[in-house]
C-alpha positions in Angstrom: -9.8 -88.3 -66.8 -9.0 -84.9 -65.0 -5.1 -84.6 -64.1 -4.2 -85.6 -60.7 -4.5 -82.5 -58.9 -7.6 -81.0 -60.6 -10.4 -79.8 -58.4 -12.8 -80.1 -61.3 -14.4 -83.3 -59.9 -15.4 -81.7 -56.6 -17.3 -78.5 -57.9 -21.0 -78.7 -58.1 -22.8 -80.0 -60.8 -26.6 -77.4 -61.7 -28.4 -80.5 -61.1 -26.9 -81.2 -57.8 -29.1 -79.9 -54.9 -26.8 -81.7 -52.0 -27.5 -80.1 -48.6 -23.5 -80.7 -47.8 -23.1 -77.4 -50.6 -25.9 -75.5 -49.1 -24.2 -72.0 -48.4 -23.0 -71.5 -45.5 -25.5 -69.9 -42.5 -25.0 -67.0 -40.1 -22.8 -67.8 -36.5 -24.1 -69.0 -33.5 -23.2 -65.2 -32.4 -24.1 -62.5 -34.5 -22.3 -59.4 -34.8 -24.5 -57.5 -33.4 -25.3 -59.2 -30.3 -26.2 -56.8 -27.3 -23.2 -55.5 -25.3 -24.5 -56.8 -21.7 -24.4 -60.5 -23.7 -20.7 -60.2 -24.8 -19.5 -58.7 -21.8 -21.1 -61.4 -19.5 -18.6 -64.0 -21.5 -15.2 -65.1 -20.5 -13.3 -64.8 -17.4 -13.4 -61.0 -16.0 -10.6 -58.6 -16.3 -7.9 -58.2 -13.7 -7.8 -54.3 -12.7 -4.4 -52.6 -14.5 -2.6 -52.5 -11.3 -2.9 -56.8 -10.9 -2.1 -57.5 -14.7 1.8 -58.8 -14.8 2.1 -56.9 -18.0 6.2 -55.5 -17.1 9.2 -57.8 -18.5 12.7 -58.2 -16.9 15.2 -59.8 -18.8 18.5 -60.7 -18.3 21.3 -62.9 -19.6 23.2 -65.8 -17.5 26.4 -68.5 -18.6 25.1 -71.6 -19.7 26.2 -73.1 -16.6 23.8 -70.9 -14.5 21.2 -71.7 -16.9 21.5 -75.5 -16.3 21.6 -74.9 -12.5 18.4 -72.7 -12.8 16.5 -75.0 -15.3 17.2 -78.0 -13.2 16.2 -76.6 -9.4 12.9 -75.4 -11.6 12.2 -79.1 -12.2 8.9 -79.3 -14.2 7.9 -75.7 -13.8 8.8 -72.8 -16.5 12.1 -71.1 -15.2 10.1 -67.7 -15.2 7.8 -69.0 -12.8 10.4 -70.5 -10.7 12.3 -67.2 -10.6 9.0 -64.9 -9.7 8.3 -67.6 -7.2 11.6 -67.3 -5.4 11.6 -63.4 -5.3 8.1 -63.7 -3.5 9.4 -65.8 -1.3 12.4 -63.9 -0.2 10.5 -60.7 -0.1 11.5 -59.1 -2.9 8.2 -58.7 -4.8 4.7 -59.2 -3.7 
């Protein structure tokens, strides 16, 4: 009786012709798959001067923090923030 952790059991036997160990066949998408094809996927690309790709950071007491975190509510405290410097004019 193999050990408790042997994998012996599981490896194919010759005579086994099971279509479960058939190797495995190519992807739906090949690797060469015309350009126009992979471009067409996905959700387009902003243009560079849209993408959000800057970061601000800064650091608050944990007092502030709670304050902030709980006037966010449910939404993520960065969102909160962006939205309320849009609001007040500060960013577009």
């Amino acid at each position: 009786m193999p050990a408790k952790n042997d994998l012996s059991a599981f490896k194919p036997k010759a005579s086994d012709k099971s279509p479960m160990l058939a190797p495995a066949t190519a992807s739906k998408t090949p690797k060469s798959a015309p350009k126009a094809v992979a471009e067409s996927r996905g959700r387009k690309a902003k243009p560079a001067g849209e993408k959000e790709s800057e970061t601000v950071a800064f650091k608050l007491t944990p007092a502030n923090a709670d304050k902030l975190k709980e006037r966010a509510g449910l939404v993520p405290v960065g969102t909160f923030i962006k939205d309320v410097l849009r609001k007040n004019g500060y960013i577009d």
